[in-house]
C-alpha positions in Angstrom: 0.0 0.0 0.0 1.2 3.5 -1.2 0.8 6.6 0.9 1.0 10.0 -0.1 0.6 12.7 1.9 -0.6 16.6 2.1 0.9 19.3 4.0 4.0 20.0 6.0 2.9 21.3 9.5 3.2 20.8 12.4 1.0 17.5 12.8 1.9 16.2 9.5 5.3 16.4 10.5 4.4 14.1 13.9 3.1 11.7 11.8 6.2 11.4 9.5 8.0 10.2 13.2 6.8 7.2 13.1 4.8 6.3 9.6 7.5 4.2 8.4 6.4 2.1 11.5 3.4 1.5 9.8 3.9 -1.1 6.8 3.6 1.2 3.9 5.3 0.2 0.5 6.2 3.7 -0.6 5.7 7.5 1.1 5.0 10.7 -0.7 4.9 14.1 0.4 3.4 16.9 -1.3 2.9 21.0 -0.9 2.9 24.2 -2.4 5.5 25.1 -5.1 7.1 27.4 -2.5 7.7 25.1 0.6 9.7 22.9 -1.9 12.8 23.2 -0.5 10.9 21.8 3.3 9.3 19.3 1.2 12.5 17.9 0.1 14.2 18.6 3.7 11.7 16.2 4.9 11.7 14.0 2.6 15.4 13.5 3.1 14.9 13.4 6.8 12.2 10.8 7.2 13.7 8.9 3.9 10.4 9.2 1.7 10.2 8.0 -1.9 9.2 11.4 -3.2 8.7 14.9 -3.5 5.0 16.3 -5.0 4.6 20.1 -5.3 1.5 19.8 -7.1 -1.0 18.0 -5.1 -3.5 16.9 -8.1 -0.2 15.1 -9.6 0.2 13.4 -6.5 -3.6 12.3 -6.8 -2.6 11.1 -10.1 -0.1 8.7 -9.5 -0.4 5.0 -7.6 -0.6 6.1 -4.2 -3.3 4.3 -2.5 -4.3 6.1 0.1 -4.0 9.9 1.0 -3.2 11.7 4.1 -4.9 14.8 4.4 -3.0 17.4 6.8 -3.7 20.9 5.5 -5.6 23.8 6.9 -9.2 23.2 8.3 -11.0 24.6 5.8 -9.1 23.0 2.9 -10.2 19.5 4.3 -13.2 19.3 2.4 -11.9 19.7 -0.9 -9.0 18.2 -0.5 -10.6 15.1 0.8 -13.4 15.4 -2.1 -10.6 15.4 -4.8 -8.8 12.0 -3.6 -11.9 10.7 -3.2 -12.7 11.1 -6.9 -9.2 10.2 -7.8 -10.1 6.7 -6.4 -8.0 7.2 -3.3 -8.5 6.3 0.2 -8.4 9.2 2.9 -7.3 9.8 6.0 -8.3 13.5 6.7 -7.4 15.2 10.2 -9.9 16.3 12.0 -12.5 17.8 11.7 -12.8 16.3 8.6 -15.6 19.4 7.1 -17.4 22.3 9.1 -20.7 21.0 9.4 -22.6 17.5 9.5 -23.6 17.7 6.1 -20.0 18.3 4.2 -18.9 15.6 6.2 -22.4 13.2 5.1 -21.6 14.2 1.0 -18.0 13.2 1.8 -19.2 9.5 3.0 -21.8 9.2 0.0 -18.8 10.3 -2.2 -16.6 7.8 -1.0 -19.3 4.9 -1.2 -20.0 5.8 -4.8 -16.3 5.4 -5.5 -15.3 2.8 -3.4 -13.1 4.3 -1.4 -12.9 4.8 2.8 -13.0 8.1 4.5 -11.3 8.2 7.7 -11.3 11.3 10.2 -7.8 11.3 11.8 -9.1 10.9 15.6 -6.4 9.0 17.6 -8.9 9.1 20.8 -10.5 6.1 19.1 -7.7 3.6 19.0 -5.4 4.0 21.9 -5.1 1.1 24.2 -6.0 2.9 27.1 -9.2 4.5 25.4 -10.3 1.2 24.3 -9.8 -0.4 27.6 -11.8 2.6 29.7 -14.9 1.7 27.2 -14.7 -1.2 29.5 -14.5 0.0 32.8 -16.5 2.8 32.4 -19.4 0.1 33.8 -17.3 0.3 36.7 -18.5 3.7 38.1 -22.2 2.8 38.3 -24.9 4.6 37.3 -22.8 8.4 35.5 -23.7 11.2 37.1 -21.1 13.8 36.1 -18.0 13.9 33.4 -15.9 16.5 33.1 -13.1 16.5 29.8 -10.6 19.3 30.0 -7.9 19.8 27.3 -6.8 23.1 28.2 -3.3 23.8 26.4 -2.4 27.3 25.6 -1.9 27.7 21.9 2.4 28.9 21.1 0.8 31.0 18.7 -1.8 33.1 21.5 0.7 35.7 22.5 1.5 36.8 18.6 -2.6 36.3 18.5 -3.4 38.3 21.5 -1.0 41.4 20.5 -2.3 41.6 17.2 1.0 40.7 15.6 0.2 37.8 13.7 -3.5 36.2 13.0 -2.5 32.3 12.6 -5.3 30.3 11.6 -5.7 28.5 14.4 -6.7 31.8 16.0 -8.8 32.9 12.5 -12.5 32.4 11.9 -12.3 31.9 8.5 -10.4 28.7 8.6 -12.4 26.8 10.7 -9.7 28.0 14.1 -11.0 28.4 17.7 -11.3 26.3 20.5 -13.8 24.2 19.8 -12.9 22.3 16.3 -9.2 22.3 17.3 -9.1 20.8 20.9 -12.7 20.2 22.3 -13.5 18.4 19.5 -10.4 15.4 20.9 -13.2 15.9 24.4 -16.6 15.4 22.4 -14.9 12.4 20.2 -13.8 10.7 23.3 -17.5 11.7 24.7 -19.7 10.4 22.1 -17.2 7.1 22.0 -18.6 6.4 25.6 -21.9 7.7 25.9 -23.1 8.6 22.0 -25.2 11.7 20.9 -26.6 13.4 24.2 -29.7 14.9 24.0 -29.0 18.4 24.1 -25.8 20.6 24.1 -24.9 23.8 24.2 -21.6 26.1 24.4 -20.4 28.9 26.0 -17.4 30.5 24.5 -14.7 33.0 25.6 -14.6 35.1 21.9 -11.2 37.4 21.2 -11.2 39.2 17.5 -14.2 37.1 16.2 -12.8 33.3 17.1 -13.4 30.9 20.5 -9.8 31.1 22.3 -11.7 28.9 24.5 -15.0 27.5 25.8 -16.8 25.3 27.9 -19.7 22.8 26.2 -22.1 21.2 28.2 -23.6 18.1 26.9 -27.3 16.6 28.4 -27.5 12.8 28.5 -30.8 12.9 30.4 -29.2 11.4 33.7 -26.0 12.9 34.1 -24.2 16.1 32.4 -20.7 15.9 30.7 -18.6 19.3 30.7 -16.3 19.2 27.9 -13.7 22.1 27.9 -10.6 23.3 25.6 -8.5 26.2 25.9 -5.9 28.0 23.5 -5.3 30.4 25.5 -4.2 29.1 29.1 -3.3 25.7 30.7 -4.6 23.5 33.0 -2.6 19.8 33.6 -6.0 17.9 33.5 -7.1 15.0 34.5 -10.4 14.7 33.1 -13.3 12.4 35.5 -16.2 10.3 34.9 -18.2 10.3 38.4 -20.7 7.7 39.3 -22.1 6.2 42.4 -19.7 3.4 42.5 -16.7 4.9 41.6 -14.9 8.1 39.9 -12.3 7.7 37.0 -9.2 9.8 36.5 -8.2 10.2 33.6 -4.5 11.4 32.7 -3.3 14.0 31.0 -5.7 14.6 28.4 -7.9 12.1 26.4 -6.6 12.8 23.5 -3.3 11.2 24.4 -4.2 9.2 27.3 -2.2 5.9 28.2 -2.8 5.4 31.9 -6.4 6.3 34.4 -7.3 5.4 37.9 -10.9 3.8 39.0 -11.7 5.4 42.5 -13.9 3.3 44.1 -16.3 5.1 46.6 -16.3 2.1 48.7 -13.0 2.3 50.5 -12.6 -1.4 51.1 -12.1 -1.8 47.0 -8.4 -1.5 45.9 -8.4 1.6 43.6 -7.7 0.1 40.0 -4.5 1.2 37.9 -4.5 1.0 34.3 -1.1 2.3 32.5 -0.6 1.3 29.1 2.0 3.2 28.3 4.2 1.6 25.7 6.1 4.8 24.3 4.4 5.1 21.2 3.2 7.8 19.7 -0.5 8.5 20.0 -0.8 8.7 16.7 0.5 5.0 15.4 -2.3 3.2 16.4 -4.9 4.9 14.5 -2.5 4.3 11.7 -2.4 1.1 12.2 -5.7 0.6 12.2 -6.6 2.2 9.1 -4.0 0.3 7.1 -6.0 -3.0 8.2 -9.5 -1.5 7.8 -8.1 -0.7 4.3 -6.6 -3.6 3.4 -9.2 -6.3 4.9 -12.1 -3.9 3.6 -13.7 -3.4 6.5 -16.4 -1.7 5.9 -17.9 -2.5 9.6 -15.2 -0.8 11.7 -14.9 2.2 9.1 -18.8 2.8 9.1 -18.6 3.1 13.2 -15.9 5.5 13.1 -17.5 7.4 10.4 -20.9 7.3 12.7 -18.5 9.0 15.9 -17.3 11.4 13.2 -21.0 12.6 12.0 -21.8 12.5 15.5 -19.5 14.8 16.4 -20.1 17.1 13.4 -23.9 17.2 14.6 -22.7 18.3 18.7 -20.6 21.2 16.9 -23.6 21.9 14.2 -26.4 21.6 17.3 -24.1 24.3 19.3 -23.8 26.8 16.7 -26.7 26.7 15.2 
């Protein structure tokens, strides 16, 4: 299996830390015309196969599947044009800017016969997988409360008007809620599935959420889901119940290790580190690779239902 990929950020360049981990026959990176000198830095440093500067070429070749690692609002149509190349796509998230880009996407993909992934690593991390599990363990839920609070490198230059990145900027999809709360509402909706109601209450600088807090109804219990660019917090995130509280460490969106608290004090509090050194990233990798090549339609379908799920809390909150 071929990969090529688009972009050469920040994330893009995490994932060309470990991708040759992953199995793939041949790597491609592509870009504009003018970041072809980094292009071919990279492709140097992480020993790629080759150099695209002209991204509908790279859709042309015998790549199989495409990474898509560009700007937020470039997602849509980047993903749309692999797609009708007759490649596969893995497209960080989110994915589109509202529930129904992201439904066209999946009918687009069907019609070709092709998978859409959104790259959410929450999904497939050992220690996510294995909390599914114990999350039985606290009884009946009462509250949750999911804080990814990491102040943005890129606030200060925001905040005194030097520089408007587009993390900080409206207009391409930036702001608190699509670039970290979304990691809290995946890892949400993964556990509990759509709530019932949601709503959001952002702190707004120059037009964009720097952060926010969303609070999600599931009827019997409430789940708090916040994000911040602009200040820090260390975490952990909980899951309360009656029986027993979960701590959750550092964030979810990386999480290898949590503790079950168990309100009865005569039960052992329950350890779960599954820390293995990897990086958070490989294993969705990994798992896409085999969805791919076994043609799973089954496991891509669910992750495609968290995805539109997600999509929907976002549409539902700002709406």
């Amino acid at each position: 299996m071929k990969l090529g990929i688009a972009g050469n950020g920040v994330i893009v360049q995490e994932v060309l830390s470990f991708v040759d981990e992953i199995g793939f026959d041949e790597i491609y990176i592509s870009g504009r015309k003018q970041s072809e000198d980094k292009l071919n830095e990279l492709a140097k440093k992480y020993h790629l196969n080759g150099v695209y500067t002209d991204y509908d070429a790279l859709l042309k070749s015998d790549i199989d599947v495409v990474y898509v690692g560009v700007l937020n609002d470039m997602h849509v149509d980047y993903s749309k044009r692999a797609i009708e190349a007759g490649k596969h796509v893995i497209c960080e998230k989110p994915i589109s800017i509202t529930l129904e880009e992201l439904k066209q996407l999946d009918e687009l993909a069907k019609k070709n016969n092709v998978m859409l992934f959104e790259a959410m690593s929450i999904y497939h991390l050992p220690a996510y997988k294995q909390l599914q599990k114990d999350v039985e363990l606290v009884g009946d839920i009462k509250l949750c409360n999911f804080n990814y609070s990491q102040m943005s490198r890129r606030y200060k230059a925001f905040h005194e008007g030097t520089s408007t990145p587009a993390v900080f900027d409206a207009s391409h999809a930036g702001g608190a809620l699509r670039d970290l709360n979304v990691y809290n509402l995946s890892a949400m909706v993964g556990l509990f599935g759509m709530p019932k109601a949601a709503s959001y209450s952002p702190n707004m600088e120059k037009g964009v959420d720097t952060s926010g807090v969303l609070i999600a109804d599931y009827g019997n219990f409430k789940c708090i889901c916040a994000a911040t660019k602009d200040c820090n917090a260390p975490g952990p995130s909980t899951i309360q119940g009656v029986d027993a509280t979960i701590c959750i460490y550092p964030h979810v969106n990386g999480m290898t290790e949590y503790d079950v608290l168990f309100n009865d004090m005569n039960t052992d509090t329950k350890e779960v580190d599954l820390s293995d050194g990897s990086h958070r990233l490989y294993f969705e990798f990994v798992e896409y690779k085999r969805i791919i090549e076994e043609n799973d339609t089954s496991a891509q379908q669910q992750l495609m239902e968290y995805s539109k799920a997600v999509a929907g809390i976002i549409d539902m909150v700002q709406n």
